[in-house]
N, C-alpha and C positions, 0 to 999 in steps of 0.2 A: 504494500500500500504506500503511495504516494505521499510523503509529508509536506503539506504546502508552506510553502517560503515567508517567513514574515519578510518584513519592512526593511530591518537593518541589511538582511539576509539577500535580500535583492537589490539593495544598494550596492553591497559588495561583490555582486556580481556584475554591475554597470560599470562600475570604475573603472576597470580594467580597459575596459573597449571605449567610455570616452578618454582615457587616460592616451589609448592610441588614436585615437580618432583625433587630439588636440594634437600631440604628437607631429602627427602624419601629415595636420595641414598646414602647421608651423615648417615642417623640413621643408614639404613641397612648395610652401610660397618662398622660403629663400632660394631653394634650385632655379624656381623660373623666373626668378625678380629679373636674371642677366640676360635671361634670354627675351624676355620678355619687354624688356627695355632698347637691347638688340634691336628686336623687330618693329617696334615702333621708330626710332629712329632712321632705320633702313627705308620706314615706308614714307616717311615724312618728308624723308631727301631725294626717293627717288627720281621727283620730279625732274631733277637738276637734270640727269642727264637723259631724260625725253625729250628735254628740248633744246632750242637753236645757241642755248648760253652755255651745253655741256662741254665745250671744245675750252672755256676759259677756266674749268676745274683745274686743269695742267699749264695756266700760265704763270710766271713769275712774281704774279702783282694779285695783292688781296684790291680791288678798289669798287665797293661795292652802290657809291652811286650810278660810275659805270656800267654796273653789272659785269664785274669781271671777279669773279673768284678762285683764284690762284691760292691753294692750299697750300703746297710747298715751302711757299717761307715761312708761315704757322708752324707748321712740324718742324723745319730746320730750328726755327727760334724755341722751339718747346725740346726736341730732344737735345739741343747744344745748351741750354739754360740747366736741365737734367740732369743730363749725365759732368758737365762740370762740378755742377754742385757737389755732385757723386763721389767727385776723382779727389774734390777736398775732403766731404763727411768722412769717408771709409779711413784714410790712413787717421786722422783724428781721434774718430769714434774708437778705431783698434787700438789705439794707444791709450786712450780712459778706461776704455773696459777690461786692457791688460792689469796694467797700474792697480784702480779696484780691485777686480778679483787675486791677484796674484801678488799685491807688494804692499795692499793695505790692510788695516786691520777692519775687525768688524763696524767699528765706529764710522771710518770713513766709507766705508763701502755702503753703509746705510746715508750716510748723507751724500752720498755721490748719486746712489740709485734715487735717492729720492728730489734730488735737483735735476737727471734727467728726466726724471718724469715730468715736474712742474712747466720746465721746458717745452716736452713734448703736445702738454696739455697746453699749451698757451696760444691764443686765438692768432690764427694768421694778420690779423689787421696788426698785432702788436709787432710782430716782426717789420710787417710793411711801413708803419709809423717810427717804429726806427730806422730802419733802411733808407727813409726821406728827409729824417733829421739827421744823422750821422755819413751816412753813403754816398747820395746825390750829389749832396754841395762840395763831395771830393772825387767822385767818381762821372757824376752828371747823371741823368738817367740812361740806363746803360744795361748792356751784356753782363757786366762785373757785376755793377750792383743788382743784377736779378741773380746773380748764381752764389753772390754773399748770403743775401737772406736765404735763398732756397737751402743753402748749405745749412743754417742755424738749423732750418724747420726740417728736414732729415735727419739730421745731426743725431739726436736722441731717440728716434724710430730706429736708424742702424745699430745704435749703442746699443738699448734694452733688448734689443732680439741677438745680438751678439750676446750679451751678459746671460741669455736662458742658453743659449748654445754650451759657453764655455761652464759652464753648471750641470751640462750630460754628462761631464767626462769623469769618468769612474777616480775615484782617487789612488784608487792602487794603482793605478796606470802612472798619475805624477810619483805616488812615493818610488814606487821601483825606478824610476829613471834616476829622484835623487839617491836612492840607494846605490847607483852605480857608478857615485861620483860627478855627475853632471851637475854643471852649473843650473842654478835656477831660471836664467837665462833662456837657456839651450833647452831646457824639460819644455820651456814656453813656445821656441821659436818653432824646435824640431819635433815636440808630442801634443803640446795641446794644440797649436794652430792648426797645423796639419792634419790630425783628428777629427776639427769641426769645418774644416775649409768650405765644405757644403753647406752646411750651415750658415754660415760667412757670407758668400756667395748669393744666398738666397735672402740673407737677413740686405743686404746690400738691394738686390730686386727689390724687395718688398719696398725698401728706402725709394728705389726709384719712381714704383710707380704712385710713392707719396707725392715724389715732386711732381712728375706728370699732369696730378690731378690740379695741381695749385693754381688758383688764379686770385686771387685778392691780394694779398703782397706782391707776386711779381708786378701783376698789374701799378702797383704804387711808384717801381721803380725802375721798370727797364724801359722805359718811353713809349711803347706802346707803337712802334713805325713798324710795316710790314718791309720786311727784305731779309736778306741774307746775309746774315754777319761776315766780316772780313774781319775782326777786331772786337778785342775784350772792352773798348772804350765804344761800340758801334749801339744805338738803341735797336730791340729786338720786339718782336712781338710774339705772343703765344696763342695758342688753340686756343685756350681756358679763358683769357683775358678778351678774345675776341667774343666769346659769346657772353661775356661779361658787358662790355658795350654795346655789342649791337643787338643782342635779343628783342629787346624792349619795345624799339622800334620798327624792328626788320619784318618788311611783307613780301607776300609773292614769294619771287625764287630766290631773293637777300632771306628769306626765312626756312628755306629747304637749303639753302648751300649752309646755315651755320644748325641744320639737324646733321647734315653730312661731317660739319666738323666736332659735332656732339657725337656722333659715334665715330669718329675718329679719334678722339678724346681716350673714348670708353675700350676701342679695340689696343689700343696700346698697352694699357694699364692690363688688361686684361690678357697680352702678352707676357710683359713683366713678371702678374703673378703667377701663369700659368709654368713660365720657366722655374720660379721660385719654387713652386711645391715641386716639379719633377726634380730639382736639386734637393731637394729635402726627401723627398720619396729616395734617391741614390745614396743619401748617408746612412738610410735607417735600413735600406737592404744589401748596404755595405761597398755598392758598388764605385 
């Protein structure tokens, strides 16, 4: 004979299935948020090249009264502002995060992590309002002063994900090396760097497609001119800063050529970190 269910008794057996059911539609809205964003910018730009103005996507020159939109120098000003930033953060960030982990005590390492954090958390406008008071009036608005700032506001994204890197590395690994007489030095340069390199590598990506995304401090300092740098003193303009200005206003096909550079934006970054995890996927299966 069937014993019928009370109340609490059939509660407990709901749980479970909304427990997945909430589950299941939280995972699935973050999996299709990228694609789903993908596609809507893909549709919104397609316009661009149905018609008679697709031929100026590939010119040199953004000049969108004209109606010419030359993407080229956006990208060129977005990945050269980037990856300089980059070429400063990483040896900087490796040498904080050596120093911390490896030659300070617990003291300083708690206020080291905890000033890169306050760093990291700190509003893009505050970087760009220094970069305008300090940078400009010595730099101009410029190539330099977008890859000064970009470098602070990576700065502590490469540092913190370096610092959980170098925190894998099993300790018997460093004592045996100083067990075998090796300088502290050496256990650094030759077993732990080399250990997380991947790690490294990817905490660096990740850094990158931080900068990628920025546009409100570059925006403040690198002049905002569309062209192709020749020169660290040259103004530069970026993807992110362009839809920063002209969204607002832009109709017609000025409003599909800057959806084309909104997922062009998004396809980068989205490179970036696609390489970043298969490098992180390579450290954990040792490859």
């Amino acid at each position: 004979m069937d014993v019928p269910l009370t109340a609490s008794r059939r509660r407990r057996t709901r749980e479970p299935v909304w427990g997945w059911v909430i589950t299941a539609v939280a995972g699935m809205s973050g999996v299709l948020a990228v694609p789903m964003v993908v596609v809507y910018l893909f549709m919104s730009g397609a316009g661009l090249f149905m018609g008679n103005k697709a031929w100026t996507f590939f010119s040199l020159e953004w000049r969108p009264g004209e109606e010419i939109f030359g993407i080229l120098p956006l990208v060129v000003g977005t990945l050269t502002t980037s990856f300089l930033a980059l070429l400063l953060a990483v040896p900087l960030g490796l040498g904080t995060v050596l120093h911390l982990h490896f030659f300070s005590g617990p003291r300083v390492q708690r206020m080291g992590e905890a000033a890169l954090g306050i760093l990291g958390g700190t509003p893009s406008v505050v970087f760009g309002l220094f970069g305008t008071v300090w940078l400009v009036p010595r730099l101009g608005p410029s190539l330099a002063s977008g890859m000064l700032v970009l470098t602070a506001m990576v700065l502590p994204t490469f540092s913190l994900l370096a610092l959980a890197a170098f925190r894998q590395i099993p300790k018997d690994l460093l004592t045996a090396g100083a067990g075998l007489g090796v300088s502290r030095e050496q256990v650094v340069w030759h077993l732990a760097v080399k250990t997380v390199w991947p790690l490294l590598a990817a905490a660096a990506t990740l850094a990158l497609a931080r900068g990628l995304g920025e546009a409100l401090a570059v925006e403040m300092v690198c002049g905002n001119v569309s062209g192709i740098p020749f020169s660290l003193l040259q103004p530069v303009r970026t993807l992110t800063t362009t839809l920063v200005q002209e969204f607002e206003y832009a109709r017609g096909v000025h409003n599909q050529a800057l959806h084309v550079v909104a997922l062009t934006v998004v396809l980068l970054a989205a490179a970036a970190s696609t390489f970043a995890f298969r490098l992180t996927a390579a450290r954990k299966t040792g490859l």
